[in-house]
C-alpha positions as CSV (number, residue, x, y, z in Angstrom):
1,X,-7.8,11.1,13.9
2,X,-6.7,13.1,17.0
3,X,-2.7,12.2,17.6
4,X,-1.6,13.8,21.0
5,X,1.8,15.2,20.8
6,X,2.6,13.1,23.9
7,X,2.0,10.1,21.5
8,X,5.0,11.0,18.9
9,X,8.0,9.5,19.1
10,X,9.4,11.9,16.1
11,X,8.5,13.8,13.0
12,X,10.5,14.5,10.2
13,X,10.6,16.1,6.8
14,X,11.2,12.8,4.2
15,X,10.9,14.8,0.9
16,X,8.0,16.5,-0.9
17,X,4.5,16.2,-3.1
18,X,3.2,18.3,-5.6
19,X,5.7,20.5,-3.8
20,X,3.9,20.5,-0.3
21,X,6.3,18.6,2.4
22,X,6.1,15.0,2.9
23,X,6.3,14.3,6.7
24,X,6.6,10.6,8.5
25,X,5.4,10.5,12.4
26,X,6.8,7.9,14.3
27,X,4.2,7.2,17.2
28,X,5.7,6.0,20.6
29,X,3.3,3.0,20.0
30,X,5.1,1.4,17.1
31,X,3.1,3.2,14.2
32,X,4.4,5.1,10.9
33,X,2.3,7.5,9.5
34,X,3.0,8.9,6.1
35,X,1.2,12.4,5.4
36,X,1.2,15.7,3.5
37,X,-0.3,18.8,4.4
38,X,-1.9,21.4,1.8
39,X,-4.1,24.3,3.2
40,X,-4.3,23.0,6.2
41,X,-5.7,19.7,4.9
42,X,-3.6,16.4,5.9
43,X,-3.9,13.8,3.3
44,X,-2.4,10.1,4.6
45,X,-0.4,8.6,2.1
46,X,0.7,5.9,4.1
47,X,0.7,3.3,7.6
48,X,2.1,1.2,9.1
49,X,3.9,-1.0,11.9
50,X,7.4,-0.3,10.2
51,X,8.8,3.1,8.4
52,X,9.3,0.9,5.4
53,X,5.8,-0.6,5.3
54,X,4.5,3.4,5.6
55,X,6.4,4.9,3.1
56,X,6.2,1.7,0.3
57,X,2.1,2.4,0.8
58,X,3.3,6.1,0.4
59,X,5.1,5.5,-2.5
60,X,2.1,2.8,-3.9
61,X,-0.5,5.3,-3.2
62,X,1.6,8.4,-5.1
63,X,3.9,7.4,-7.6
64,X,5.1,10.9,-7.9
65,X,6.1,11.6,-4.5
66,X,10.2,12.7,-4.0
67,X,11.6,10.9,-0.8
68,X,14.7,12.7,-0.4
69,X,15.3,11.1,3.1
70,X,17.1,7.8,2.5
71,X,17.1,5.0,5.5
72,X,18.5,2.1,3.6
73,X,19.8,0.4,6.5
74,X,15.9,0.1,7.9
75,X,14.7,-0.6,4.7
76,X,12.8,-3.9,4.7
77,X,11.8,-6.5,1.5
78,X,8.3,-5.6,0.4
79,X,8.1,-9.5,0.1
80,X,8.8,-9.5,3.7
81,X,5.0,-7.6,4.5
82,X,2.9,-8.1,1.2
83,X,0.6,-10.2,3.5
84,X,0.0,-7.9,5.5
85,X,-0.7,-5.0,3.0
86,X,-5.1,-5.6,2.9
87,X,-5.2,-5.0,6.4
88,X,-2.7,-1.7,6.4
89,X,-4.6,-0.6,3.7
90,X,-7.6,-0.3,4.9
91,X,-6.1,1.4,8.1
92,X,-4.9,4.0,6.0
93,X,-8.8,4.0,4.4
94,X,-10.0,4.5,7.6
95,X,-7.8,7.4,8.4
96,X,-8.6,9.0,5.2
97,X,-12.1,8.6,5.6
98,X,-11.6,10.8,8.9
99,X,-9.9,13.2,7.2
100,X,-11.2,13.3,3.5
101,X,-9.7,15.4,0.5
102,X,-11.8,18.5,-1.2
């Protein structure tokens, strides 16, 4: 997947796996992307239309994963999307399909 840096809305550090940083990507489009980067391999952990949505497929995915950034007042119900979670993941199959781990 080819992400333009025209099409980010931000990026920030949200905590750490297997002690390699954890980042989120907000794209100007509306999507959250979860994702870790070990030698220069990106591995999606997680997608979504919300921040919450991403990082509760992050968190899903990889129990072990350390969020250290905290956004409790955009934190949303996971009762709230749970419908919705076949079709986010397999978007987040299809991204790691482009990308896939050695």
């Amino acid at each position: 997947m080819q992400i333009r840096p025209q099409e980010i809305d931000y990026k920030k550090d949200i905590g750490t796996l297997d002690g390699a940083p954890v980042i989120e990507l907000g794209l100007k489009g509306g999507l959250h992307i979860v994702l870790t980067t070990r030698h220069d391999k990106i591995d999606y952990l997680g997608v979504g239309p919300h921040r919450a949505v991403a990082r509760f497929m992050a968190k899903k995915r990889r129990p072990d994963i350390q969020i250290s950034e905290l956004s409790k007042s955009e934190d949303v119900a996971p009762e709230h999307f749970q419908h919705l979670m076949p079709q986010y993941e397999a978007m987040l199959g299809q991204l790691s399909a482009l990308n896939p781990r050695k």
